[in-house]
N, C-alpha and C positions, 0 to 999 in steps of 0.2 A: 498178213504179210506187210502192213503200212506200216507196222511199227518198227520194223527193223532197218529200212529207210531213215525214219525220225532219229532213231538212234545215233543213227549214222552222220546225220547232217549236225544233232545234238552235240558229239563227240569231236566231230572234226571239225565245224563251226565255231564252236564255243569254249567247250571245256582244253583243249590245247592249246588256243590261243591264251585262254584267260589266264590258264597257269603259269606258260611261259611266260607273260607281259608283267604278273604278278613277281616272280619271280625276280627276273629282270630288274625291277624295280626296287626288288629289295635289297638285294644284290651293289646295285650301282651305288648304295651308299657306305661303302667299303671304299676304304682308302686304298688298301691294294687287293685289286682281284685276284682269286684263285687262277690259277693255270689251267685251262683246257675249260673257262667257266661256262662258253655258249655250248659245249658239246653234254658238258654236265646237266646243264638246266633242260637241255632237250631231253636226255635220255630219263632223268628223273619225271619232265611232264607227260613224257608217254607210257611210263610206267605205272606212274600215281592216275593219271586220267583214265587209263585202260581199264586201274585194278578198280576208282571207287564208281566211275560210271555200270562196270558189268555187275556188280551188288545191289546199283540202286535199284534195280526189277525185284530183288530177293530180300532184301534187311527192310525194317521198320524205319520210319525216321529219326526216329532215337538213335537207334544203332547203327544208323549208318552214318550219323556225324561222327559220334566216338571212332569208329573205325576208319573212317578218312582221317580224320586226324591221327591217330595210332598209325598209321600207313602210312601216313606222308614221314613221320620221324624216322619211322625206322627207313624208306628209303633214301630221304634225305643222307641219314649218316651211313646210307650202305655206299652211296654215289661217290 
């Protein structure tokens, strides 16, 4: 049962902050931002973090990069 805890502080400590800030970041070197840009970057980080965090218990290391990455495109252009 301690691991689900870790997960938890993993997930909401780290991985949403990093994505958002990431994001953020890359973002701010856009001459003109998107419209609705802070709502999009959240709902995109909580998406992408939810989907590649609950995999990493189940995929290889291998496959779980390709598929974070494959995951973040296509939410990227769903967002």
């Amino acid at each position: 049962m301690d691991t689900l805890p870790d997960i938890l502080k993993l997930h909401i400590l780290v991985s949403l902050p990093q994505t958002y800030i990431y994001l953020l970041f890359v973002f701010s070197f856009l001459q003109r931002q998107p419209k609705r840009l802070y709502a999009q970057l959240a709902v995109f980080t909580f998406a992408h973090a939810i989907y590649t965090d609950l995999l990493m218990l189940f995929l290889p290391s291998y496959l779980h990069l390709i598929n974070s990455h494959c995951a973040a495109c296509v939410v990227f252009y769903s967002v």
